[in-house]
KOLLUMDREN-729521 format. One line per 4 residues: number of its first residue (from 1); their letters; for each residue x negated, y, z of C-alpha. Coordinates in Angstrom, 3 decimals, always signed. Layout:
N
NUM) A) X/Y/Z | ...;
//
This chain:
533
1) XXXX) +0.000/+0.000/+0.000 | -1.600/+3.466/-1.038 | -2.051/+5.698/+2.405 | -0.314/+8.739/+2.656;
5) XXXX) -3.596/+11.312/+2.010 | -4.003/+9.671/-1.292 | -0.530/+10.035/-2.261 | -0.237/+13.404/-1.382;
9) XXXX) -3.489/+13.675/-3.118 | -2.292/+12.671/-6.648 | +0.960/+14.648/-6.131 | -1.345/+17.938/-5.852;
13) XXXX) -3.245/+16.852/-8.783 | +0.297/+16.140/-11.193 | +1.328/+19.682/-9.438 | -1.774/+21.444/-10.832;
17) XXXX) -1.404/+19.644/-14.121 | +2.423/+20.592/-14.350 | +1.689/+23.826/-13.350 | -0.958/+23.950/-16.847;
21) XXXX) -4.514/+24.175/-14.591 | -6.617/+21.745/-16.738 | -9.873/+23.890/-14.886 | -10.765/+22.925/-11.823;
25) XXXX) -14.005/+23.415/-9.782 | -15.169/+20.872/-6.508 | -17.796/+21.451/-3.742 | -18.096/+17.649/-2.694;
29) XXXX) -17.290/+16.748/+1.404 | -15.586/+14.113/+3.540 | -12.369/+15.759/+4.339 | -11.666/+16.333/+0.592;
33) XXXX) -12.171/+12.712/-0.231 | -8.637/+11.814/-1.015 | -8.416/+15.289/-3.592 | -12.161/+14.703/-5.123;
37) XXXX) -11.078/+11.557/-6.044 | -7.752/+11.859/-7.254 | -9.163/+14.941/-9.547 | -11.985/+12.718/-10.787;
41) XXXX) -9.918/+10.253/-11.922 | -8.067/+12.804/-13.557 | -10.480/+14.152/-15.207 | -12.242/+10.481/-16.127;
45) XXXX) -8.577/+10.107/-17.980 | -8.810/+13.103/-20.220 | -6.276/+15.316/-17.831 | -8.113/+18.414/-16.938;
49) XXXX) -12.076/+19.362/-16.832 | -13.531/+19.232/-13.352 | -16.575/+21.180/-12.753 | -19.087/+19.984/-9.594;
53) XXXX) -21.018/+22.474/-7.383 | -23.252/+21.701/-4.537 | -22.819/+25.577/-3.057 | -19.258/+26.069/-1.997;
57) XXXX) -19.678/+30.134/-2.810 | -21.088/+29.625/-6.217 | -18.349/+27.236/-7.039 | -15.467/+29.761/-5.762;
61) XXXX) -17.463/+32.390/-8.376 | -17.594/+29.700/-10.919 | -14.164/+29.527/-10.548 | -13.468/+32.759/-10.687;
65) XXXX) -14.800/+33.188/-14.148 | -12.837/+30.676/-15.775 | -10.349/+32.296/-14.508 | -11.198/+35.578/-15.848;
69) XXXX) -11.581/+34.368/-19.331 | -8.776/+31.726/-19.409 | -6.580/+34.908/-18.171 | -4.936/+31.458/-16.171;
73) XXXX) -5.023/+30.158/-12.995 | -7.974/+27.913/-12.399 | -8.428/+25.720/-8.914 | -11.655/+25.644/-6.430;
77) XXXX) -11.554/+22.391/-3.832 | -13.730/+22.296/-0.589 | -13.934/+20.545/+2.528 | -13.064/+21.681/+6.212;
81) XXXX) -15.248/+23.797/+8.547 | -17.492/+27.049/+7.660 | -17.214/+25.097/+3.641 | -14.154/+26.880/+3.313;
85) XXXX) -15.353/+30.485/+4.684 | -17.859/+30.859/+1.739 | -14.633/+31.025/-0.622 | -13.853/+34.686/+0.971;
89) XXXX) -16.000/+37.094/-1.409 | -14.104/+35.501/-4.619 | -10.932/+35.081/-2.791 | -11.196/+39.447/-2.338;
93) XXXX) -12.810/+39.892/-5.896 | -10.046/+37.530/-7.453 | -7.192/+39.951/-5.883 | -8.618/+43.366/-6.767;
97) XXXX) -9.294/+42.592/-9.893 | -5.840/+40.801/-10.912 | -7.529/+36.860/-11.316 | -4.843/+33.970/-10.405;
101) XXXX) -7.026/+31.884/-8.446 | -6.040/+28.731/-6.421 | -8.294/+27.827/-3.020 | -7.274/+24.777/-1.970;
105) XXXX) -9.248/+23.807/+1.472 | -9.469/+20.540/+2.884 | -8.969/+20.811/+6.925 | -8.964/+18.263/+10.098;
109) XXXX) -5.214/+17.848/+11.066 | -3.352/+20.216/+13.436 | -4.433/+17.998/+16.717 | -8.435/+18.204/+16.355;
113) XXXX) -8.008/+21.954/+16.458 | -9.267/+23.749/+19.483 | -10.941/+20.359/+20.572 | -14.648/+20.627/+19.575;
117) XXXX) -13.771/+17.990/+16.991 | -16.579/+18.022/+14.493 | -16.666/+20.228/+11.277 | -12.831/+21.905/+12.386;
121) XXXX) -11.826/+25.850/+12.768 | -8.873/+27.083/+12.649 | -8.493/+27.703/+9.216 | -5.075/+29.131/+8.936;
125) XXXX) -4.620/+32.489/+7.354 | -8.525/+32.865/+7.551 | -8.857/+34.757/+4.243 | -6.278/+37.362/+5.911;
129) XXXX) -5.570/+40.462/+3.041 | -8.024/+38.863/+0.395 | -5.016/+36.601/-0.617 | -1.486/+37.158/-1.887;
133) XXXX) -0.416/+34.232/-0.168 | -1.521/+31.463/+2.211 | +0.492/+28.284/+2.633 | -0.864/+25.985/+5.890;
137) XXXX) +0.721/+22.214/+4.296 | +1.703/+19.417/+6.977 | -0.534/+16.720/+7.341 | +0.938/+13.497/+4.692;
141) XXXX) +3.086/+11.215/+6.431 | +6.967/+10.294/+5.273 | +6.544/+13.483/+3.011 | +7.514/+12.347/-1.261;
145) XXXX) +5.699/+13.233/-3.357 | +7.979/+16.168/-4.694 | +7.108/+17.862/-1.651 | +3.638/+18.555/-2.859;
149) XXXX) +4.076/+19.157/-5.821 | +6.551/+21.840/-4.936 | +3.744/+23.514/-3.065 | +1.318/+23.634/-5.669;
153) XXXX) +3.962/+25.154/-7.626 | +4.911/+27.353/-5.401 | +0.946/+28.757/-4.950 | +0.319/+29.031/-8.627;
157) XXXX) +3.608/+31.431/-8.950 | +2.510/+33.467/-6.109 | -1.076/+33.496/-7.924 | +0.466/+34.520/-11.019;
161) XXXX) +1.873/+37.194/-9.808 | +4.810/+39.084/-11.297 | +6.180/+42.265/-12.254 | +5.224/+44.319/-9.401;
165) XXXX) +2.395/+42.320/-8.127 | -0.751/+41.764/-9.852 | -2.237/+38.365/-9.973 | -4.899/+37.596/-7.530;
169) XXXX) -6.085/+34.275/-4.670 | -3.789/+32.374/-3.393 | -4.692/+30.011/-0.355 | -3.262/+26.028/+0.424;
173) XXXX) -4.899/+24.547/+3.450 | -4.317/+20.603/+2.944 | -4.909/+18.536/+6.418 | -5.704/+15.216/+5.676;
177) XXXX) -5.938/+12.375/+7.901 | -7.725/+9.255/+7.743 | -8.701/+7.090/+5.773 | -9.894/+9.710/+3.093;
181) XXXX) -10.340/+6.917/+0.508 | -7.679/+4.883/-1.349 | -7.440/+1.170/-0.822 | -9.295/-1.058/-1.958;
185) XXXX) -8.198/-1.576/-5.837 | -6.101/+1.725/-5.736 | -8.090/+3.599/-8.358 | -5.894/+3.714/-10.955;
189) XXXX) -4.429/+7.301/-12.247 | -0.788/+7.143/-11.967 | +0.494/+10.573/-12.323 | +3.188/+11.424/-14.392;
193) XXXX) +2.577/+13.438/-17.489 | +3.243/+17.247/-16.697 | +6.176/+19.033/-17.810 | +5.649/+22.052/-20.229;
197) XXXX) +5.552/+25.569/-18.468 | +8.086/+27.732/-19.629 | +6.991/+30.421/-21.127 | +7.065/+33.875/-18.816;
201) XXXX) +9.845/+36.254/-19.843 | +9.162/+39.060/-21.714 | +8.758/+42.702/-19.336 | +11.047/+44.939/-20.426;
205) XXXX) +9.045/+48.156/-21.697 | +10.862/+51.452/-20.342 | +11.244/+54.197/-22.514 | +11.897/+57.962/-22.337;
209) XXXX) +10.194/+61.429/-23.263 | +6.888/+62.390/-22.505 | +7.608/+66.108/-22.427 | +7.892/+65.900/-18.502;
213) XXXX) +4.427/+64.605/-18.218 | +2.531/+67.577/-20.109 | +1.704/+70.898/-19.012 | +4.114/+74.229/-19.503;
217) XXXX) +3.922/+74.968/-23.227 | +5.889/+72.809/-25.054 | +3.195/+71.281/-27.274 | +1.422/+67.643/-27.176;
221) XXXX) -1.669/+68.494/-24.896 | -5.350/+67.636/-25.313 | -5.528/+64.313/-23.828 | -8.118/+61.524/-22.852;
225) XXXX) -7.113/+57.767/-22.004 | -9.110/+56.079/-19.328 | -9.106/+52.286/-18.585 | -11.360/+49.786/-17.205;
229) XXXX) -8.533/+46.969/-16.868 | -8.059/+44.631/-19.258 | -4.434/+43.683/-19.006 | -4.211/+47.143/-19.982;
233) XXXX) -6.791/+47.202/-23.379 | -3.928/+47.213/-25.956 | -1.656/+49.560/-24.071 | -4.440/+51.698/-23.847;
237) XXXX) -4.910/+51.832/-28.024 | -1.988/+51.893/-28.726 | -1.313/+55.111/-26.932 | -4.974/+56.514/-27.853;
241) XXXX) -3.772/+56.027/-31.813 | -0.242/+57.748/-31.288 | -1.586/+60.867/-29.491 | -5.014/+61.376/-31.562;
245) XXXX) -6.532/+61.174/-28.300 | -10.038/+59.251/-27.461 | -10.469/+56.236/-25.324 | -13.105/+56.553/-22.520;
249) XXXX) -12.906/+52.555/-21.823 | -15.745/+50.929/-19.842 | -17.715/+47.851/-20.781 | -15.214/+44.600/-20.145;
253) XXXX) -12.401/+46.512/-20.321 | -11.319/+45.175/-23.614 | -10.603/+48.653/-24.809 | -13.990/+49.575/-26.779;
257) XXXX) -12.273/+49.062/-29.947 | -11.445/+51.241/-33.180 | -12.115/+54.542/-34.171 | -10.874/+56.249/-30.964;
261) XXXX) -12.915/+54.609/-28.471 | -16.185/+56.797/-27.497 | -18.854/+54.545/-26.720 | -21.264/+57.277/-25.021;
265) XXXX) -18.612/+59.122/-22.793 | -21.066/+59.002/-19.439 | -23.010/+61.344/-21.509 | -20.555/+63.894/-22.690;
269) XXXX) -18.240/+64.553/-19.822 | -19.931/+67.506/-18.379 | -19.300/+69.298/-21.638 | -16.905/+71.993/-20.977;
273) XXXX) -15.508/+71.561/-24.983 | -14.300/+68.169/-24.045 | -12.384/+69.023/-21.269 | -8.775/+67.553/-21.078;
277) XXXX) -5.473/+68.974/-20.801 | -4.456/+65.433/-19.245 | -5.592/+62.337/-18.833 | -3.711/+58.960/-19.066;
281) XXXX) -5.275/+56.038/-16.371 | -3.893/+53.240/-17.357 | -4.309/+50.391/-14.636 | -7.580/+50.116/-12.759;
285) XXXX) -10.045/+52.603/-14.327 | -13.482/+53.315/-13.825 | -15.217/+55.104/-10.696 | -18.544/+56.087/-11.831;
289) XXXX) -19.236/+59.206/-10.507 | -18.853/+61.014/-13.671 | -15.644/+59.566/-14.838 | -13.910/+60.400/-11.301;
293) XXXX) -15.606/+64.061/-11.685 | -13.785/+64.207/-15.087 | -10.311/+62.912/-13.800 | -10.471/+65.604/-11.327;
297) XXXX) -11.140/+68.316/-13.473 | -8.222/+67.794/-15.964 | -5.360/+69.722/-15.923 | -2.804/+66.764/-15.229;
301) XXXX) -3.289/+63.188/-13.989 | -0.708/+60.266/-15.299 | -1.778/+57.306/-13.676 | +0.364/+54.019/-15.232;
305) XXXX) +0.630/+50.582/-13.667 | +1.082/+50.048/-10.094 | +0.972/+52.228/-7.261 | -2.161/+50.550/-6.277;
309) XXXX) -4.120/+52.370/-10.040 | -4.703/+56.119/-8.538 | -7.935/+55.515/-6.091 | -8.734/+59.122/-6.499;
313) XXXX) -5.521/+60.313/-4.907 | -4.866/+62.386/-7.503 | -2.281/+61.647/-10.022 | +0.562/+63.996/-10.190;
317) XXXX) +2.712/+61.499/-12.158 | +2.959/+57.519/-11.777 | +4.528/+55.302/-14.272 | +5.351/+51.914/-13.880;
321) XXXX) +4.538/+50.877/-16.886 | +3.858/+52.595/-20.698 | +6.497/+54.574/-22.454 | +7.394/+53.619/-26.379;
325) XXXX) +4.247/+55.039/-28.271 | +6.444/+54.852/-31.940 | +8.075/+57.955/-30.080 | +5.068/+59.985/-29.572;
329) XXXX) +4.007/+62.852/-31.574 | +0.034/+62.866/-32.360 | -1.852/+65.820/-31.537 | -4.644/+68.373/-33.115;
333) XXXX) -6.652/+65.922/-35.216 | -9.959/+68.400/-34.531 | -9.537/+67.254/-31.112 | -10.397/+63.687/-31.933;
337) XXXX) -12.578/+64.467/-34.045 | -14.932/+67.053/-31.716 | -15.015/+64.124/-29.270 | -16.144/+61.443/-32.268;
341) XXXX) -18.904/+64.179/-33.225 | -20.552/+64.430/-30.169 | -20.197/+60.455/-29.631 | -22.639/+60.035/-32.504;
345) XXXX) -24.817/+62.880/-31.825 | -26.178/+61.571/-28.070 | -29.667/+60.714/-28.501 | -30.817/+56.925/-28.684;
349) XXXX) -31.320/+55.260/-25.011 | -34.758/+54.859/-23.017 | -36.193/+53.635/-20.271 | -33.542/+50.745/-19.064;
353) XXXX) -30.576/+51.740/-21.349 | -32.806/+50.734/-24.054 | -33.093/+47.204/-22.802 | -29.566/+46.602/-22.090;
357) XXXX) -28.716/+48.448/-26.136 | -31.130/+46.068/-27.550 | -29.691/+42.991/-25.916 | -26.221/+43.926/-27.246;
361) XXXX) -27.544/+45.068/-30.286 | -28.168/+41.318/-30.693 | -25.121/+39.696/-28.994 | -22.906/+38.622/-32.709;
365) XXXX) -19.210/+38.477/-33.417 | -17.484/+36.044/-31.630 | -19.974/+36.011/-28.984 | -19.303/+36.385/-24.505;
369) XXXX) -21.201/+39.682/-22.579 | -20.879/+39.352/-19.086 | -22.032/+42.339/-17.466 | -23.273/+42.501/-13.589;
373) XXXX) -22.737/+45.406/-11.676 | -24.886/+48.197/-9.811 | -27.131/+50.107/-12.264 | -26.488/+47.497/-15.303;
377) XXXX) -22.371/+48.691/-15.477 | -23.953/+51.911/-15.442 | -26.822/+51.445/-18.267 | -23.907/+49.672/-20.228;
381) XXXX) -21.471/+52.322/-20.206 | -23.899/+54.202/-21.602 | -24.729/+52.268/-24.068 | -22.027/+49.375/-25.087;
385) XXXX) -20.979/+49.578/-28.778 | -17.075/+50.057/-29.172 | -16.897/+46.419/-30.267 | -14.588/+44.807/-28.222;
389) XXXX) -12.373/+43.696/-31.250 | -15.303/+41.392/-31.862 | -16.981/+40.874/-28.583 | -15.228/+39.926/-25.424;
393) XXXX) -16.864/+41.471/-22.624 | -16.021/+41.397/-19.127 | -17.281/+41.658/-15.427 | -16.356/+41.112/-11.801;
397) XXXX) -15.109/+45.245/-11.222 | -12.288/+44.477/-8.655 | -14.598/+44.767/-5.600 | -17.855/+45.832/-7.800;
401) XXXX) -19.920/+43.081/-5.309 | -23.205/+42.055/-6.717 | -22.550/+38.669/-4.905 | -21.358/+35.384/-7.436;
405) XXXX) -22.454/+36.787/-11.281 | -24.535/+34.287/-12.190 | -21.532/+31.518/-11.250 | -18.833/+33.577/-12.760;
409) XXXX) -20.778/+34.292/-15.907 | -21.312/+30.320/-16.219 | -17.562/+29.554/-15.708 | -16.744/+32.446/-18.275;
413) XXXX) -18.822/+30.865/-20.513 | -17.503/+27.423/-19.843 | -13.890/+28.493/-20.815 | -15.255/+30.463/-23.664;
417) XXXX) -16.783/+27.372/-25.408 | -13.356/+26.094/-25.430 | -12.408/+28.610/-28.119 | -16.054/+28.744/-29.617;
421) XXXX) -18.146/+26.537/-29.180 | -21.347/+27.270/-31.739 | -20.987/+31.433/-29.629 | -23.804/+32.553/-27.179;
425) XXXX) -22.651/+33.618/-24.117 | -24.775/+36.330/-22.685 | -24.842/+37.583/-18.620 | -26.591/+41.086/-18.339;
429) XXXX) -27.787/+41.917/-14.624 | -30.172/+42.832/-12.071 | -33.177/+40.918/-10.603 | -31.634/+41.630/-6.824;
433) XXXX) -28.225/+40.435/-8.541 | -29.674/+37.195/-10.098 | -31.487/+36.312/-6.927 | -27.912/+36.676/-4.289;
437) XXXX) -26.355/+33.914/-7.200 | -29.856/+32.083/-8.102 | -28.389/+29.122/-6.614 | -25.368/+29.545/-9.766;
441) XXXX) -28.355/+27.631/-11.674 | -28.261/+24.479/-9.400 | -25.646/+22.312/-11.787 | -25.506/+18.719/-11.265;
445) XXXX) -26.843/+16.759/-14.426 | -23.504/+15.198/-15.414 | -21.886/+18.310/-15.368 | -21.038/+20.737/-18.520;
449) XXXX) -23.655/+23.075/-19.430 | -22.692/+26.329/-21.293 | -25.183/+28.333/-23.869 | -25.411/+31.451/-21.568;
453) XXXX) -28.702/+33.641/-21.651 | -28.962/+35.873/-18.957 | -31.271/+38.920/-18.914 | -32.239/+39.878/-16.189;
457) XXXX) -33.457/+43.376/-15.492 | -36.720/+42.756/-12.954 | -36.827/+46.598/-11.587 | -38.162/+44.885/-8.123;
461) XXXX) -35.667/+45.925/-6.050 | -32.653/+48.060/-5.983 | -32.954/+50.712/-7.932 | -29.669/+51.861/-8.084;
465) XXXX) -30.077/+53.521/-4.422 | -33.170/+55.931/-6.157 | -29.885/+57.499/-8.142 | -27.790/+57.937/-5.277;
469) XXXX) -28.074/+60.093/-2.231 | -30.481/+57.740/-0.525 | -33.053/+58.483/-2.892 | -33.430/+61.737/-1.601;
473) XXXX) -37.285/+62.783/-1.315 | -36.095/+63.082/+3.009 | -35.083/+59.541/+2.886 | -38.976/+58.263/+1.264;
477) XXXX) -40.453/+57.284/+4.507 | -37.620/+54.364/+5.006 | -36.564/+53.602/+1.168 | -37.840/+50.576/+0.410;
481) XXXX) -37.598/+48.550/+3.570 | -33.946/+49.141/+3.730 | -32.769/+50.128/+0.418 | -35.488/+49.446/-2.311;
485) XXXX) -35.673/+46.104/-0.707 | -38.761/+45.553/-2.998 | -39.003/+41.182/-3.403 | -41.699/+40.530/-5.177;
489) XXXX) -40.789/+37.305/-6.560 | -41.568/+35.637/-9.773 | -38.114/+35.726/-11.118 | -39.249/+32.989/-13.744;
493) XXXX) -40.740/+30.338/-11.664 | -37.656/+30.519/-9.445 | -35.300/+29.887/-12.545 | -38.005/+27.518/-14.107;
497) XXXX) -37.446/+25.423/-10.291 | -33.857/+25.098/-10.890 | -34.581/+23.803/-14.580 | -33.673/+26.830/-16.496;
501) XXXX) -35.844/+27.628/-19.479 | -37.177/+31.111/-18.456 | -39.576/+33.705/-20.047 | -40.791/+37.211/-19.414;
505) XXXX) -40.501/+39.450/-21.930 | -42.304/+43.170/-22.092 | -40.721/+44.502/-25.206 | -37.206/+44.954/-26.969;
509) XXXX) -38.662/+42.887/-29.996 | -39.470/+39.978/-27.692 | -36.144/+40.106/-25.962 | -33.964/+39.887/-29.214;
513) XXXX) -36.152/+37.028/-30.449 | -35.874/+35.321/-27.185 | -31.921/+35.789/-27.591 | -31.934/+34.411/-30.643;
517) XXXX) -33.926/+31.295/-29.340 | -31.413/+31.014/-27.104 | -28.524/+30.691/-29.274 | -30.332/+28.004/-30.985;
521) XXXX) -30.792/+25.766/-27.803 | -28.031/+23.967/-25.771 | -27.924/+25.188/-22.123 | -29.376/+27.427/-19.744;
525) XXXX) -31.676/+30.645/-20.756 | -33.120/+32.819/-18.393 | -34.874/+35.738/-19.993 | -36.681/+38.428/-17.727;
529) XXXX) -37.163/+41.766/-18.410 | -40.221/+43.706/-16.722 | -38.639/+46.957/-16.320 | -40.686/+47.757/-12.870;
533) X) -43.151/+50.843/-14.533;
//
C-alpha cells in the first residue's frame, strides 16, 4: 500500500502539471524525499524538466529566471530547517518585480516543532511580506488526493496574480511524515494526465479622453514615455507612436524598440531643450538618478498601472490601466525628431561603457542579454541599442539586489533554449556580482547546461560607491575597507574550479572574439574583463 507522504506527493506533482509548470528546480534533502522523487519520476517520464542544485539560494534564483523568461510560474523544492530560509531574497525579488514563483518547502510535522527535533523551525509564514500568499498544508493522512491538488492550484492562482495584483512568490509549506520513501516496488508514475488551463480572460481596456491629463492649453503636450517593466513594453509603443513622443525605456524593459525609443537618454536629460510637458510612467520605471531628476522636473506626472508604479511620490494622475491610443491625436513631429537628433549625436562610449557596447555590439538576433545590476544597469542604459524587437533582454530590477544573477541568468537561458536553441545567451555583470552567485556555476553533471557567456566586469571591487556620495574625497580614509571592498581574486581560476571555461581578456577585440567562441561551444563561458586601470 503506497504511504500517505508519497501520495500526497504525486498529487502535488499532477497539481503542478495541471496547473501547466513543466519547470521545476530541486535542492536535494531528507524531508523532501517523497516530492524529489515523485518529480523525478516525472520528469524520467517526459512530464516536466527538473533542474538539480546543490545551493538552496542559487536554485530559488535559478528559478526565478525561468520564470522571468517563461513569463509562467515555475516551482523551487527544498527541505526543512534554515534550507528553506535561503529562498527569501528571490521570494522578495520575485514579488517586486511581478515573477509567479512557487516555493514549496518541505517541513517536520506540526508535533516536532518547538521540541529541539533536528533540522525543524517554525516555518510558517517565515517569508512574511516577500510573498502574496503562504499556505501551511496538513501533514498526509486520510486526506484524497484532490485535496492537494486543490492547493497547488490554489498557490499558482494566487502566484499569477490578477487584475489588481501583480504576480509575484507564493509560499506552500508541505509537512511530511515518515517514511519519506515509497514502498518497496512503488516507483511507478501514476499521475493522471493534466487538464488544459483555460486560457485567462481578456482585461477589459478602459477608454476615455486624454484632455484631462494635459496641461491648460488645449493642445497635445510635449511628452516623454518612461518604462522599465516589461508587461508594460507594448503599451508603452503603442502610446509613444500615437503621441510622436520618445520612449526613454531601460535595458530589459522590452521597450527599446522602433524609431521612438532613445537609446542614449542618461546622456541627454539635463538638456533643458528636451524638457517635457508630461511624462507617461507606465508600470515600474526606472530610478537612476537622472531619470527620477527628469520625472520631477516635468510639468505633469501620469503614472499608469497600479498604485504601487509612482515611487517618487509624484504623479498627479494615476490610471489603472492605458487609455485607447487609436483615439489619440499625435503631436509636433519636430519634437520627436529634436530628441532622435541628439540620440545620434552623443559621442561613442569609453572607459567601461565601451566594454559593455562592444559585448552587445556582438550579442545577434534572436539572442538572450541578461544584465546585472549596480554600475552594469547603469553602463547599459547608456549604451544598449534600441533592439529589443530582436533581442530579449532582461534583469532582476524588482529589488535591484546584486545577490542570485549568475543563477537567474542560467535559468533564463535554460527556458530560452526552449524557443532557440542554436541562440547565445549572454549575462553582463560585475566581478563583486559574479562572486555573491559564483556558486550559480556548481551544476551537477547530469543536469542541462545552457550556452550562456557571462562577462564579467573585474573593476576589483565596488565601484559603483566611487559614483555615489560615498566616494566623496572626506570619505577616502575608510573607502575601500567598507565600500570598495577591494578582493583581489583571480576571477578565472575561481570559474576555471567550478569547470567553467574562463579567459581574461584586455581589449574589446578579444572580448567579441571570445563571444563568438562562445557561441560556438556547448555550455558554460566565463569571460573576464580587466577593467581595474
Amino acid at each position: 500500500m503506497t504511504n500517505p507522504s508519497t501520495v500526497e506527493a504525486r498529487a502535488i506533482v499532477d497539481g503542478l502539471l495541471r496547473g501547466g509548470v513543466d519547470e521545476v528546480v530541486l535542492a536535494p534533502g531528507s524531508r523532501n524525499g517523497p516530492l524529489s522523487i515523485a518529480l523525478a519520476q516525472a520528469a524520467d517520464a517526459g512530464r516536466l524538466r527538473l533542474h538539480v542544485r546543490l545551493d538552496e539560494r542559487s536554485a530559488s534564483f535559478l528559478a526565478l529566471g525561468l520564470a522571468k523568461r517563461l513569463a509562467a510560474p515555475v516551482a523551487v523544492v527544498c527541505t526543512s530547517g534554515t534550507a528553506a530560509a535561503h529562498l527569501h531574497a528571490a521570494a522578495y525579488e520575485a514579488t517586486e518585480a511581478g515573477v509567479p514563483l512557487l516555493l514549496l518547502t518541505a517541513d517536520r510535522p506540526p508535533s516536532l516543532r518547538g521540541r529541539g527535533a533536528n533540522q525543524t523551525i517554525d516555518q510558517r509564514g517565515m517569508f512574511g511580506p516577500a510573498v502574496l500568499a503562504a499556505f501551511d498544508a496538513a501533514v498526509a493522512d486520510t486526506q484524497p488526493e484532490a485535496h492537494w491538488r486543490g492547493l497547488v492550484a490554489d498557490a499558482l492562482a494566487a502566484a499569477r496574480g490578477n487584475a489588481t495584483t501583480a504576480p509575484g512568490a507564493v509560499h506552500v509549506n508541505l509537512p511530511f511524515a515518515e517514511p519519506l520513501v515509497p514502498a518497496d516496488g512503488d516507483t511507478a508514475w501514476t499521475a493522471a494526465l493534466p487538464a488544459p488551463v483555460p486560457p485567462r480572460a481578456p482585461v477589459e481596456v478602459a477608454r476615455g479622453s486624454w484632455a484631462r491629463l494635459w496641461p491648460a492649453g488645449g493642445a497635445t503636450p510635449r511628452g516623454v514615455v518612461i518604462t522599465s517593466d516589461p508587461s508594460q513594453a507594448d503599451d508603452a509603443t503603442a502610446l509613444a507612436e500615437a503621441l510622436g513622443w520618445p520612449v526613454l525605456a531601460e535595458p530589459g524593459s522590452g521597450a527599446r524598440r522602433g524609431p521612438n525609443a532613445i537609446a542614449h537618454y542618461p546622456a541627454l536629460l539635463a538638456d533643458p531643450a528636451l524638457r517635457a510637458d508630461v511624462v507617461v510612467t507606465l508600470g515600474r520605471f526606472a530610478l537612476s538618478r537622472s531619470v527620477a531628476a527628469y520625472v520631477r522636473s516635468a510639468g505633469r506626472h501620469v503614472a499608469v498601472g497600479r498604485a504601487t508604479v509612482d515611487p517618487l511620490g509624484t504623479a498627479q494622475v494615476q490610471l489603472p490601466r492605458l487609455p485607447d491610443v487609436r483615439r489619440l491625436a499625435p503631436t509636433d513631429p519636430e519634437w520627436l525628431a529634436r530628441w532622435q537628433a541628439a540620440d545620434a549625436a552623443v559621442p561613442a562610449p569609453t572607459g567601461p561603457r565601451a566594454w559593455v557596447a562592444a559585448a552587445l555590439a556582438a550579442v545577434q538576433p534572436g539572442d538572450l542579454v541578461w544584465y546585472g545590476p549596480s554600475s552594469v544597469i547603469r553602463y547599459a542604459e547608456a549604451v544598449a541599442p534600441a533592439v529589443d524587437d530582436e533581442v530579449l533582454a532582461r534583469m532582476n530590477r524588482g529589488t535591484n539586489g546584486i545577490d542570485g544573477v549568475v543563477s537567474s541568468a542560467m535559468g533564463a537561458a535554460l527556458a530560452h533554449a526552449r524557443t532557440a536553441p542554436e541562440s547565445l545567451a549572454v549575462g553582463i555583470m560585475g566581478d563583486l556580482t559574479f562572486l555573491h552567485d559564483v556558486n550559480g556555476l556548481l551544476v551537477p553533471p547530469d543536469s542541462a547546461v545552457p550556452r550562456l557567456a557571462l562577462v564579467v566586469l573585474d573593476s576589483d571591487g565596488g565601484r559603483i560607491f566611487a559614483t555615489l556620495e560615498q566616494g566623496a574625497d572626506a570619505f577616502r580614509p575608510v573607502f575601500d575597507r567598507v565600500y570598495g571592498t577591494p578582493h583581489n581574486r583571480d576571477l578565472v581560476a575561481i570559474a576555471a574550479a567550478y569547470g567553467v571555461h574562463a579567459v581574461r581578456v584586455a581589449t574589446e577585440h578579444d572580448l567579441v572574439r571570445e563571444l563568438s567562441a562562445a557561441r560556438a561551444r556547448d555550455g558554460l563561458s566565463a569571460i573576464v574583463i580587466d577593467d581595474r586601470g
